[in-house]
C-alpha positions as CSV (number, residue, x, y, z in Angstrom):
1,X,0.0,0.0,0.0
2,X,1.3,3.5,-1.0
3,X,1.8,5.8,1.8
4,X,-1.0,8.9,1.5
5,X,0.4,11.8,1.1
6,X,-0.9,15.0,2.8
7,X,-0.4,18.3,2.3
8,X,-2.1,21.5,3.5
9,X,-2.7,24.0,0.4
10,X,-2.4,27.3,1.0
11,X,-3.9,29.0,-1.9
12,X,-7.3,26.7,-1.5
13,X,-10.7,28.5,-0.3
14,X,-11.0,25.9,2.4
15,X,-9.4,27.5,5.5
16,X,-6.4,26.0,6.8
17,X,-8.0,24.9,10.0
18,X,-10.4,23.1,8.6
19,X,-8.1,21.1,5.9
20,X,-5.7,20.1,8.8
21,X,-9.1,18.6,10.5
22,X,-10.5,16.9,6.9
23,X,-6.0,15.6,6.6
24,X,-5.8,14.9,10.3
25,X,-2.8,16.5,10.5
26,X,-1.5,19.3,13.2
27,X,-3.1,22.6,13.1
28,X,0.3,23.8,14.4
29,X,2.5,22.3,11.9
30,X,0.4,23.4,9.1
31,X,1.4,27.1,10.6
32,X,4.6,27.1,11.2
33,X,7.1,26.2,8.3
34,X,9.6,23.5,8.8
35,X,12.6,24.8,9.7
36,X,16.0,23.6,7.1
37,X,19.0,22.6,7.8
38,X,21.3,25.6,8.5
39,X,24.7,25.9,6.8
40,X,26.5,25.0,10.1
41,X,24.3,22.2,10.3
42,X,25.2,20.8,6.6
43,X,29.1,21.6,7.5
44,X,29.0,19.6,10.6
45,X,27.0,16.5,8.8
46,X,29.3,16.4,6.0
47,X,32.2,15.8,9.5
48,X,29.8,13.3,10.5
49,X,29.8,11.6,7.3
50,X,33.2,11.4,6.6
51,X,34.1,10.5,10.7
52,X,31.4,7.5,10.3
53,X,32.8,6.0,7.1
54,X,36.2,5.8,8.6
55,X,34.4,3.9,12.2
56,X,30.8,3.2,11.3
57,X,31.1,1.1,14.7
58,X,30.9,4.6,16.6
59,X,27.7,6.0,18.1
60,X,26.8,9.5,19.2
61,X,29.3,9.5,22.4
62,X,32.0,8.5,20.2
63,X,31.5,10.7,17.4
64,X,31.1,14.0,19.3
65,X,34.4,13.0,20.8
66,X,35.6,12.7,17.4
67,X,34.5,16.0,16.9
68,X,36.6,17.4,19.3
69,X,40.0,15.2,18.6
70,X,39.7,15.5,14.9
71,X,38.2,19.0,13.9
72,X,38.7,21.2,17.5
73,X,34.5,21.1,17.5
74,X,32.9,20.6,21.2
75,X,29.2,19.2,19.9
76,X,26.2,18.9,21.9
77,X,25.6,14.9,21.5
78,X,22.0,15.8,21.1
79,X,22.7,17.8,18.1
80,X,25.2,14.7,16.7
81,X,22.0,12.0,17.2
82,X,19.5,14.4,15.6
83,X,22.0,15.3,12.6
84,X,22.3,11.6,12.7
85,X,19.2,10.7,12.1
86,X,18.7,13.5,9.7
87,X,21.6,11.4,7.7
88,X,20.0,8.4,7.8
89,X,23.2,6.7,9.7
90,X,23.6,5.1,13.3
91,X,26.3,2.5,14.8
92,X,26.9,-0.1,13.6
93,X,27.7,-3.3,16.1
94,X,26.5,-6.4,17.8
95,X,23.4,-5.3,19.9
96,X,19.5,-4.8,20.5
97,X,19.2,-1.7,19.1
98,X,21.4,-1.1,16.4
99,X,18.9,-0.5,13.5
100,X,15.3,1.1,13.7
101,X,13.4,-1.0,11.7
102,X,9.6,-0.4,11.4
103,X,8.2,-2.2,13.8
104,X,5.1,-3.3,11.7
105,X,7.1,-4.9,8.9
106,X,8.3,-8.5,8.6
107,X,11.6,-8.6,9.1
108,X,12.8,-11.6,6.7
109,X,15.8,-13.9,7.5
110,X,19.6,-13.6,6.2
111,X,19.9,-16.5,3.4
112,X,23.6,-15.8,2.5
113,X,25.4,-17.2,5.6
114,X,27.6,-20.5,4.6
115,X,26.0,-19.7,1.1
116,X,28.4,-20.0,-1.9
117,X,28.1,-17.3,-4.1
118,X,29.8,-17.7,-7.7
119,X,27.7,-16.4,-10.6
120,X,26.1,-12.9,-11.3
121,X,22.4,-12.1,-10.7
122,X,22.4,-15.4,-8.2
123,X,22.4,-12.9,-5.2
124,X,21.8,-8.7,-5.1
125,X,22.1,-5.9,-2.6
126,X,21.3,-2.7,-1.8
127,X,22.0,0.0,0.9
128,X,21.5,4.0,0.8
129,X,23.9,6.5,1.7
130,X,24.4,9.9,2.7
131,X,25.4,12.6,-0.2
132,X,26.6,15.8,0.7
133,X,26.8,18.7,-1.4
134,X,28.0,22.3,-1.3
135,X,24.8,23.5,0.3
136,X,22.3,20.7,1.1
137,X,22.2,16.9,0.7
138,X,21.0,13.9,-1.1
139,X,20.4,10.4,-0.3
140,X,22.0,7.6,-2.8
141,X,20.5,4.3,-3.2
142,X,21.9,1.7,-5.3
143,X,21.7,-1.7,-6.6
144,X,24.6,-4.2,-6.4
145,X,25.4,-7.2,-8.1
146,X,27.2,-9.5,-5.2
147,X,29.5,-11.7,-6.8
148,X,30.5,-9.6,-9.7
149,X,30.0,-6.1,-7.5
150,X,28.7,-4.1,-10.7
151,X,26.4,-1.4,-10.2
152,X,23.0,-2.6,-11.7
153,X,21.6,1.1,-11.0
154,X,20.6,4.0,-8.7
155,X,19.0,6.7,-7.8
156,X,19.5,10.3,-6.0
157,X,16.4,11.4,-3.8
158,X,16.5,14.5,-1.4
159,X,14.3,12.3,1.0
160,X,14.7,8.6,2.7
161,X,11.5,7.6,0.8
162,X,10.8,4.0,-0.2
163,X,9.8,5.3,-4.0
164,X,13.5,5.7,-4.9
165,X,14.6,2.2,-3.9
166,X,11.5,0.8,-5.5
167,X,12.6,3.0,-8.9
168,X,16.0,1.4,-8.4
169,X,14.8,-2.4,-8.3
170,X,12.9,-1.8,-11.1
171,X,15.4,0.1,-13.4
172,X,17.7,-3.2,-12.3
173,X,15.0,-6.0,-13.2
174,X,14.1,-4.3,-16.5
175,X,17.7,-4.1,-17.6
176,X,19.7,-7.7,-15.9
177,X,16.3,-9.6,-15.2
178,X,15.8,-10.9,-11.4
179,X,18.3,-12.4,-8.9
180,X,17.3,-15.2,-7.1
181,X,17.7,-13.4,-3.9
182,X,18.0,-9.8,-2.6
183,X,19.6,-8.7,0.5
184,X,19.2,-5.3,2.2
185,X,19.5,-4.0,5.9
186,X,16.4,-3.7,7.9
187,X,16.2,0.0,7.1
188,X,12.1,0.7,7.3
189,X,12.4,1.4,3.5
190,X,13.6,-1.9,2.4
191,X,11.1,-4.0,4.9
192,X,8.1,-2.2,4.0
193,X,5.3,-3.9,1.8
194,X,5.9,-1.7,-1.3
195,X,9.5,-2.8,-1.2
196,X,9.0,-6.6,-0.5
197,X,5.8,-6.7,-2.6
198,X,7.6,-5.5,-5.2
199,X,10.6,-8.5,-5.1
200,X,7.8,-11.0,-4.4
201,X,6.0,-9.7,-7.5
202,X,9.4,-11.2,-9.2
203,X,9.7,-14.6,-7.4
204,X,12.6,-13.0,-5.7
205,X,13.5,-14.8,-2.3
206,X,14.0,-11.7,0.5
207,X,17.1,-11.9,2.6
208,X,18.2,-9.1,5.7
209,X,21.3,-8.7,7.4
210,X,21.1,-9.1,11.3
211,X,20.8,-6.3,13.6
212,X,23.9,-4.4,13.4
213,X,25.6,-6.7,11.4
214,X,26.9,-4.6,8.2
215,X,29.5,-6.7,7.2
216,X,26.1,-8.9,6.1
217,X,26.4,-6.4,3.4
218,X,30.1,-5.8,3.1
219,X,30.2,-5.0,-0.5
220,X,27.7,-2.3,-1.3
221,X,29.3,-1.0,2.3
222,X,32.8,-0.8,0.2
223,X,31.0,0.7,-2.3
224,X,30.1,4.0,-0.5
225,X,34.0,4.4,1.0
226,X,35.5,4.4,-2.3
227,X,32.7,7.1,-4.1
228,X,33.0,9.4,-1.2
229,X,36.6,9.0,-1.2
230,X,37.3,9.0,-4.5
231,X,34.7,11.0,-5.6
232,X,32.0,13.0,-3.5
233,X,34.8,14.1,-0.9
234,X,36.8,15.6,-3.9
235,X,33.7,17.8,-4.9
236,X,31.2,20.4,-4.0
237,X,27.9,19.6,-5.5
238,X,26.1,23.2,-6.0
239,X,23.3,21.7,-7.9
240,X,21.0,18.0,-8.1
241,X,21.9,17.5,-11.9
242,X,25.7,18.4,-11.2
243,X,25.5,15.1,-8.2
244,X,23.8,13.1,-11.0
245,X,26.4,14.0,-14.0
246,X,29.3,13.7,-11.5
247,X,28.6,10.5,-9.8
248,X,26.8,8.7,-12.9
249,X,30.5,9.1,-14.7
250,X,32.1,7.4,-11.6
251,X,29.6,4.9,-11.7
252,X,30.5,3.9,-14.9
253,X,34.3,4.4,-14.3
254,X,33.4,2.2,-11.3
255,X,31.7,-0.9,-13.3
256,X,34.1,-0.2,-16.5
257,X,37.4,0.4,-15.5
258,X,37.6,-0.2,-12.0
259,X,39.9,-3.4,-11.4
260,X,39.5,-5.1,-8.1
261,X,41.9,-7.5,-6.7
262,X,39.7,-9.5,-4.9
263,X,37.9,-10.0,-8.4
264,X,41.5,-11.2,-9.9
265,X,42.2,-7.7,-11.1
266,X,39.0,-7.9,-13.6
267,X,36.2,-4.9,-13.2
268,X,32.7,-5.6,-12.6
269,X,31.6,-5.7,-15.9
270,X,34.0,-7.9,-16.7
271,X,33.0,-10.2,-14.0
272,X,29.1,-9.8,-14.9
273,X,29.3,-10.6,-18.6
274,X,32.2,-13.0,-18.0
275,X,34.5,-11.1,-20.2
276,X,38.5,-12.0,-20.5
277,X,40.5,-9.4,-17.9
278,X,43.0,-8.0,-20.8
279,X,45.7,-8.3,-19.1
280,X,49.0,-10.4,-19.8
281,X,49.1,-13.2,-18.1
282,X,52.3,-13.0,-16.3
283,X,51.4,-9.7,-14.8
């Protein structure tokens, strides 16, 4: 079922009090405009970002220390969880309450422990990430291919909707056909019945890391070090279609020339359409 959407119009001859009562929705948020991010705000997140990608095992505590050691910046660690869940990120280790799932989904089982994985589209995966850009962010969803770790495709949203990673699956399915499983976090996106519906639609078995196990998802994880650090870090983003352009060419620099050792030196597309590597064989 597709989340309703509601929004109080301004410009309608219904008064406002009236359509927050017919939208059941707050009379005082329909007054008061929601407050964005200030620019100290989006300089600190982008801190955040980079401090969380280098220890993603650190919480709030840890990363307003960080703050301090690292950038001279004595936080609030109330403003460090809020920014963090503006981000979308939390720590991630061994524990109870390590991910905030919605508590009303089904939370499927992981399928890929002790499971050998040795041909493309067998097994895919997909996480979202935090973009930042020169003023603002984005959030990054993509679709991975597991054993051959080409990008299948993606998407840039400015929200942590479901619609993006459902746009995603689909742009992957229409292009490589279906996997016969998927694996995601437990992110509220991912277990929600649009999202699951949608792989069940496909005969797709459904397959979630454990609570605060990321390394269930090691790859895609790899995936986001080496586009911020080779990419996103290296930048300024000042508009939407300049993120797109910008990190659609890495993409494809990614799956096209991008060797990786642990793929014997061969890119991902190689891997995928099980192409020769190129390279001498003595080298």
């Amino acid at each position: 079922m597709t989340e309703r959407k509601t929004k109080v119009d301004r410009s309608h001859s219904l008064p406002i009090i009236r359509q927050c009562e017919v939208l059941a929705v707050s009379r005082s948020s329909a007054y008061r405009a929601p407050a964005g991010v200030s620019n100290p705000d989006i300089d600190l997140m982008r801190k955040l970002d980079e401090l969380h990608l280098k220890h993603p095992f650190k919480g709030s505590r840890r990363l307003r220390d960080d703050l301090w050691d690292v950038h001279g910046l004595q936080v609030n660690r109330k403003r460090v969880q809020r920014l963090m869940r503006v981000m979308g990120i939390r720590a991630l280790y061994p524990g109870a309450r390590t991910t905030r799932p919605n508590k009303q989904h089904k939370v499927y089982p992981y399928l890929l422990r002790d499971l050998e994985i040795d041909r493309s589209n067998q097994v895919w995966c997909t996480d979202i990430t935090y973009i930042p850009m020169r003023k603002g962010f984005l959030y990054l969803v993509a679709v991975m291919d597991w054993h051959s770790r080409k990008v299948l495709s993606w998407r840039l949203s400015n929200s942590l909707d479901t619609a993006p990673c459902i746009e995603a699956l689909d742009e992957a399915v229409a292009n490589y056909g279906t996997p016969d499983i998927f694996n995601s976090d437990q992110g509220c996106q991912f277990t929600s019945e649009d999202f699951t519906g949608a792989l069940k639609a496909h005969g797709i078995q459904i397959s979630m890391d454990g609570k605060g196990r990321w390394m269930d998802n090691v790859f895609i994880e790899r995936l986001w070090r080496s586009l911020k650090y080779e990419e996103v870090y290296l930048k300024a983003y000042d508009t939407v279609a300049h993120a797109q352009q910008s990190i659609g060419a890495w993409m494809n620099f990614y799956n096209q020339d991008r060797r990786h050792a642990s793929l014997g030196r061969m890119t991902p597309d190689q891997v995928y359409y099980d192409l020769p590597s190129g390279l001498p064989l003595a080298a």
